[in-house]
C-alpha positions in Angstrom: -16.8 -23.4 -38.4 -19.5 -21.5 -36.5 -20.6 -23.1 -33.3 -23.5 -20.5 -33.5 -27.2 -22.6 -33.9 -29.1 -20.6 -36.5 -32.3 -23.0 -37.5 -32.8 -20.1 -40.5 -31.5 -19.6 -43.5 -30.3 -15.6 -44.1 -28.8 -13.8 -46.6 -25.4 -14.6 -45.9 -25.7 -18.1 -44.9 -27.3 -21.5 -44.8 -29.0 -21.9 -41.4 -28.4 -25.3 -39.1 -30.8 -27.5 -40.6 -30.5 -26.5 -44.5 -26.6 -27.3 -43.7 -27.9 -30.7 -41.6 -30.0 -31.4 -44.5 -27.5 -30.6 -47.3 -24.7 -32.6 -45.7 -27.1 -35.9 -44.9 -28.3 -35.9 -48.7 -24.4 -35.7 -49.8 -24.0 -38.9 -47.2 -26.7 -40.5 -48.4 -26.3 -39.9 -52.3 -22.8 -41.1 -51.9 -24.0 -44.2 -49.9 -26.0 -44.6 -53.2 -23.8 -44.3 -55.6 -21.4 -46.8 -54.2 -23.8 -49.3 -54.5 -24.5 -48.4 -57.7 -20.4 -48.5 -58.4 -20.8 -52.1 -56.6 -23.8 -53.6 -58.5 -22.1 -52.5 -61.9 -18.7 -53.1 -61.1 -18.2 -55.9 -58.4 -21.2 -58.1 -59.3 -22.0 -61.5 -57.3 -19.2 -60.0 -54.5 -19.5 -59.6 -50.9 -19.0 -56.1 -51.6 -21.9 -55.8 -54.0 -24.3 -58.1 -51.9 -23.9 -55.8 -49.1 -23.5 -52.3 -50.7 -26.3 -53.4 -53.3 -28.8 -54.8 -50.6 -29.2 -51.2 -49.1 -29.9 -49.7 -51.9 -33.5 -49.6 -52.3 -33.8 -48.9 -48.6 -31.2 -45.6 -48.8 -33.1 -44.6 -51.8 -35.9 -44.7 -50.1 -34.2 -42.7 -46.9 -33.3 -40.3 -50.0 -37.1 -39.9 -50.8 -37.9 -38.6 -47.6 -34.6 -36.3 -47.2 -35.4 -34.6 -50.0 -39.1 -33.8 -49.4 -38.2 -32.8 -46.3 -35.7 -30.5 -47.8 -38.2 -29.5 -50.7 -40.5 -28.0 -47.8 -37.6 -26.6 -45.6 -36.5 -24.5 -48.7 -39.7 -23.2 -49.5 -40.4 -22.1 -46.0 -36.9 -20.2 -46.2 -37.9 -18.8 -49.3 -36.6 -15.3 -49.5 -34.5 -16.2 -46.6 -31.4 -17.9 -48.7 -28.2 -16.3 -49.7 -28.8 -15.4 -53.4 -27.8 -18.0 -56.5 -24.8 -16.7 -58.3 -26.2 -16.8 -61.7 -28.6 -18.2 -64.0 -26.1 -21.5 -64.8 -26.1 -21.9 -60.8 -29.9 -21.7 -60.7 -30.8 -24.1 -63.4 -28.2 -26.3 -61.9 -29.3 -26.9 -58.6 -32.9 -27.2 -60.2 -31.6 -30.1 -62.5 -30.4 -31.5 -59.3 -33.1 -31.8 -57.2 -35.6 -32.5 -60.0 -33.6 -35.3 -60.4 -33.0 -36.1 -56.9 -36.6 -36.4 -56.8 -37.5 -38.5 -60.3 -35.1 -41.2 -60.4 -35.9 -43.0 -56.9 -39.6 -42.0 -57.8 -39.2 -44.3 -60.8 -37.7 -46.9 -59.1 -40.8 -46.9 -56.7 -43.3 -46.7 -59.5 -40.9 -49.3 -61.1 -41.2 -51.8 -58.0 -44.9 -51.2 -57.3 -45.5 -51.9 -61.1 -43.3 -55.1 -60.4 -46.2 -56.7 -58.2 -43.3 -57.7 -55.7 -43.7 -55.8 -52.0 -42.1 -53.5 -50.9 -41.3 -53.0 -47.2 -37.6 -51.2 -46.1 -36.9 -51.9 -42.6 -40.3 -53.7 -42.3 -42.2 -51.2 -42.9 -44.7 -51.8 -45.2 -44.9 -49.1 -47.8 -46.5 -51.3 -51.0 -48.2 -54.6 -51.2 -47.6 -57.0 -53.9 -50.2 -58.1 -56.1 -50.3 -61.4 -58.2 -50.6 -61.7 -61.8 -47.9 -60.5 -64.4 -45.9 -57.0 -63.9 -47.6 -53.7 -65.5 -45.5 -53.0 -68.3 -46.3 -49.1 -68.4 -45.1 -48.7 -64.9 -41.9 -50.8 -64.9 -41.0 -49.6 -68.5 -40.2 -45.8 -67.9 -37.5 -47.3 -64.3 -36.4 -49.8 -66.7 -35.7 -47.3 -69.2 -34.6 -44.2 -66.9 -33.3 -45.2 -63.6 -30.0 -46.3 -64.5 -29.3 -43.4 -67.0 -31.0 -40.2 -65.0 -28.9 -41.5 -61.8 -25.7 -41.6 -63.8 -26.7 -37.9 -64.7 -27.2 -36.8 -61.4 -23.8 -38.0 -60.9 -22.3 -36.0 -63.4 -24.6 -32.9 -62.1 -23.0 -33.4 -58.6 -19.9 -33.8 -59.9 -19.9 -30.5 -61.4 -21.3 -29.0 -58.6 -18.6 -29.9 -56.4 -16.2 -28.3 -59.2 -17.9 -25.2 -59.5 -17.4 -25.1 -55.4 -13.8 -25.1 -55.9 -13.8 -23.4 -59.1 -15.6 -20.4 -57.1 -13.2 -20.4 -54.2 -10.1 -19.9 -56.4 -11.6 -17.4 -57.7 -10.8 -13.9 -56.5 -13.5 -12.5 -57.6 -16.0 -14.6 -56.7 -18.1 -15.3 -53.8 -17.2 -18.3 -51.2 -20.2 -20.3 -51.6 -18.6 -23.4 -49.4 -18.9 -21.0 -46.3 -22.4 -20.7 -47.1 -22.8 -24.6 -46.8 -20.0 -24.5 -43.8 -22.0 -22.0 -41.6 -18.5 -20.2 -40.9 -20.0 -16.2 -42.1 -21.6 -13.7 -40.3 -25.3 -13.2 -40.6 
């Protein structure tokens, strides 16, 4: 790996903090998705009390991670090594569409709750009193569960076509590009 700090993006490579931000998403979605795993699987278990008691607070770390990301990549726009195909663009835009929408239901879902919400104290919604708002928790109720299973899947693949790519011959290592180990 290159010990070279390059902030930007170029065309050959992801720069430091698209890497920083890539890997700290796969952390955190990970994070997520073993709680997830937890609450479905090892219900009313020390395992699912604590993995399942972070959850609302990574998702929200996951919120910010990927706005933060959202912005960086449009201010490297142009910058970026160049999508392999159509498939590969569509895919990553599936991914971070949904990256975005399911913890943005689940926020809409809790605010429509009336319960608070405030992760690590901080308060980010007040409760209210009175009965729930159906049209707000419906759509999480509805969604959450299934569009995160999806991103899941999406992710999956995504780490397939990586290795899929790099047995390749032909085709273009795009690991490296997430490593940081080209020349610009």
């Amino acid at each position: 790996m290159s010990s070279k700090w390059q902030p930007l993006d170029s065309m050959a490579r992801y720069g430091t903090i698209s890497r920083f931000l890539h890997w700290s998403m796969a952390l955190v979605l990970a994070w997520q998705f073993a709680s997830a795993v937890a609450h479905w699987l090892f219900e009313d278990t020390t395992v699912e009390g604590f993995l399942w008691g972070t959850h609302k607070i990574v998702g929200t770390l996951l919120i910010a991670l990927i706005c933060i990301r959202a912005l960086w990549s449009l201010y490297n726009r142009g910058h970026r090594p160049p999508s392999l195909n159509i498939p590969a663009q569509l895919g990553h835009l599936a991914m971070y569409v949904l990256m975005l929408i399911v913890p943005l239901l689940a926020l809409v879902r809790q605010y429509g709750s009336g319960r608070a919400f405030e992760p690590l104290g901080i308060p980010l919604m007040p409760g209210f009193e009175g009965g729930s708002i159906d049209w707000m928790t419906a759509p999480g109720n509805l969604l959450h569960s299934w569009l995160g299973w999806l991103l899941l899947v999406l992710i999956v693949g995504h780490v397939v076509m990586v290795f899929v790519h790099r047995s390749r011959p032909r085709d273009e290592d795009v690991l490296a590009r997430m490593l940081g180990n080209r020349q610009n």
